[in-house]
C-alpha positions as CSV (number, residue, x, y, z in Angstrom):
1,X,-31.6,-57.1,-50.9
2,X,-30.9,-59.4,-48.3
3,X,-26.9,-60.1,-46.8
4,X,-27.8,-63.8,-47.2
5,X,-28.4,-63.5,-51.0
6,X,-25.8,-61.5,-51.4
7,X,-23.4,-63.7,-49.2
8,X,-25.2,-66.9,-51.5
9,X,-24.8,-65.3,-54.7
10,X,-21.2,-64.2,-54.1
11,X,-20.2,-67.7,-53.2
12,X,-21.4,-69.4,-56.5
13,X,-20.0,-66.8,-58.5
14,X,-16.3,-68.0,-56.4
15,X,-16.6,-71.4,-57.6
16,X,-16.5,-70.4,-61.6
17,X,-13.2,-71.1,-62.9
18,X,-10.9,-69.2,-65.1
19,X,-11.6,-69.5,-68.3
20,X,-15.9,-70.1,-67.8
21,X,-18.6,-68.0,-67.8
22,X,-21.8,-68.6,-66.5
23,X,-25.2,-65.8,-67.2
24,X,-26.8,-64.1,-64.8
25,X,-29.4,-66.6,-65.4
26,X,-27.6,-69.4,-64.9
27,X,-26.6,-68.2,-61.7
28,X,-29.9,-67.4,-60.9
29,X,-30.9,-71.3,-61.8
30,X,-27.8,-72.7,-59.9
31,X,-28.9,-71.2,-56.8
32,X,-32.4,-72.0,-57.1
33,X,-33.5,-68.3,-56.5
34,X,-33.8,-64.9,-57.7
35,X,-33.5,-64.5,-61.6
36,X,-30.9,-62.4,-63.6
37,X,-31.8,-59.3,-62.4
38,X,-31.3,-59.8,-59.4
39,X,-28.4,-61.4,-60.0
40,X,-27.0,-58.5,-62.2
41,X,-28.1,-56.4,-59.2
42,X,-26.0,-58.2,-56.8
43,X,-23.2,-58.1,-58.6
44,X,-23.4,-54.8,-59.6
45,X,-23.3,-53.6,-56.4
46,X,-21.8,-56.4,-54.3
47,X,-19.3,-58.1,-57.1
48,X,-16.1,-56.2,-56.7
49,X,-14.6,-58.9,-54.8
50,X,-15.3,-61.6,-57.0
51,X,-14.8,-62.4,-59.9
52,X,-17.2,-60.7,-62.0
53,X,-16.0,-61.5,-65.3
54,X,-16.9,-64.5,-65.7
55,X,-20.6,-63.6,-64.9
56,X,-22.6,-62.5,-68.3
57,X,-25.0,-61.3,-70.0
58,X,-26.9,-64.2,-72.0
59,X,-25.7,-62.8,-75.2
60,X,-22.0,-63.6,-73.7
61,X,-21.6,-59.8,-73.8
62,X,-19.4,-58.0,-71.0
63,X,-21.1,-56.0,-68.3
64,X,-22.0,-52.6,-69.4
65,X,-19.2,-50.2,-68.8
66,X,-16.2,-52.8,-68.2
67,X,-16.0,-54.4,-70.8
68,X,-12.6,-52.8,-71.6
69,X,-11.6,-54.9,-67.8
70,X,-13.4,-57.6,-68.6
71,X,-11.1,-58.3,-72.2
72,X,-8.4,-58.3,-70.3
73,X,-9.0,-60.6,-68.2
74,X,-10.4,-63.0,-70.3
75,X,-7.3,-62.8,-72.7
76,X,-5.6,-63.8,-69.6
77,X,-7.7,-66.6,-68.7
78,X,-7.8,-68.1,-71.9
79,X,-12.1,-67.5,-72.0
80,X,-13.1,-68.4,-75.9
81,X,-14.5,-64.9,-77.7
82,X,-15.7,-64.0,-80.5
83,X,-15.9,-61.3,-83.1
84,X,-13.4,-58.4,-83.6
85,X,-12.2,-58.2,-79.9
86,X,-8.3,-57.9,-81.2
87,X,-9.9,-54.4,-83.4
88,X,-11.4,-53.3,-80.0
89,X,-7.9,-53.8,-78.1
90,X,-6.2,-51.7,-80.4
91,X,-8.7,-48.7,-81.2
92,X,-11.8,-49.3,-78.3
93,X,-14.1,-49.9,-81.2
94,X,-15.2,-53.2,-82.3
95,X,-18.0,-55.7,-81.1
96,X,-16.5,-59.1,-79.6
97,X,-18.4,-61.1,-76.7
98,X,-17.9,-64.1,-74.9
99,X,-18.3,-67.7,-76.9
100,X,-20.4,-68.6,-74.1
101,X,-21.6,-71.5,-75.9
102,X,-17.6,-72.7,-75.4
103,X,-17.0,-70.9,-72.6
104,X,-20.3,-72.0,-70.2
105,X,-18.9,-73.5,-66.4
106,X,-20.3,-77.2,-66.3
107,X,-19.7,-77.9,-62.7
108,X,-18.8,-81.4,-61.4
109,X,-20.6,-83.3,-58.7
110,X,-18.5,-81.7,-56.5
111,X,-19.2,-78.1,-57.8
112,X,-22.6,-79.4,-57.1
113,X,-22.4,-80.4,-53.8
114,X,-21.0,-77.6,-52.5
115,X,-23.9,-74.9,-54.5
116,X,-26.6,-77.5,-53.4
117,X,-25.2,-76.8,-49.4
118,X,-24.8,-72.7,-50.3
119,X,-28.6,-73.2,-51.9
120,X,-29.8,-75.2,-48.6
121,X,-28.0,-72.3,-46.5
122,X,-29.9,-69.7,-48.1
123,X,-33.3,-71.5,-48.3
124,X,-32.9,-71.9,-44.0
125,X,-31.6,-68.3,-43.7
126,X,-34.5,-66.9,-45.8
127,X,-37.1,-69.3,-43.9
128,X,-35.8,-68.1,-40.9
129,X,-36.3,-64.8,-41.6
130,X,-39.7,-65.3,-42.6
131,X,-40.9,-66.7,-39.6
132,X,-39.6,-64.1,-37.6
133,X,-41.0,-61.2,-40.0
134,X,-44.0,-62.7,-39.3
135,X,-43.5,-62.0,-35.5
136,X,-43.3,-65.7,-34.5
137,X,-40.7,-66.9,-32.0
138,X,-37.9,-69.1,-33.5
């Protein structure tokens, strides 16, 4: 995977506030490239400095593995749940997700502006690239 998807991805995922949640998809369709798995790949290997919460699955369920973190930090932020998530704080068992209907990021027009430049950065990077993949001189 390519730094300047990485880098892209990485920065969209910054501009979520507290208390949203966005899908893989949706950051996928922000961007204007690469679909959820390769968003779920980037931030399963790249995320750690982000934060990752507030990036889903589509169901509004946690990513596999942390979703003992993830509860925590969406207790803290205020992020709407549902289901028994109080059950699964007490004993580990119990299924709760994300309300991501509620909880979905709607970005402003300035939120907007600043993916369409990350989105315009990436599209140059990645043209760049190809042209000089395919041996031509920049």
């Amino acid at each position: 995977m390519r730094n300047e998807y990485v880098q892209a991805v990485l920065a969209v995922v910054r501009l979520v506030p507290a208390g949203s949640a966005v899908s893989y998809g949706d950051v996928a369709e922000l961007l204007g490239s690469g679909g959820p798995r390769q968003i779920g790949y980037v931030m399963s290997h790249h995320g750690g400095s982000v934060p990752w919460w507030r990036i889903l699955k589509a169901s509004g369920h946690a990513p596999e593995g942390h979703e003992a973190e993830a509860l925590l930090f969406y207790l803290e932020e205020g992020t709407p749940l549902l289901g028994a998530f109080s059950s699964y704080l007490r004993t580990g068992e119990g299924r709760w997700r994300v309300d991501l209907n509620t909880a979905r990021w709607a970005p402003t027009d300035n939120d907007f502006d600043r993916i369409d430049i990350i989105a315009e950065q990436l599209e140059r990077s990645l043209h760049r690239l190809s042209v000089a993949d395919d041996g031509m001189i920049l």
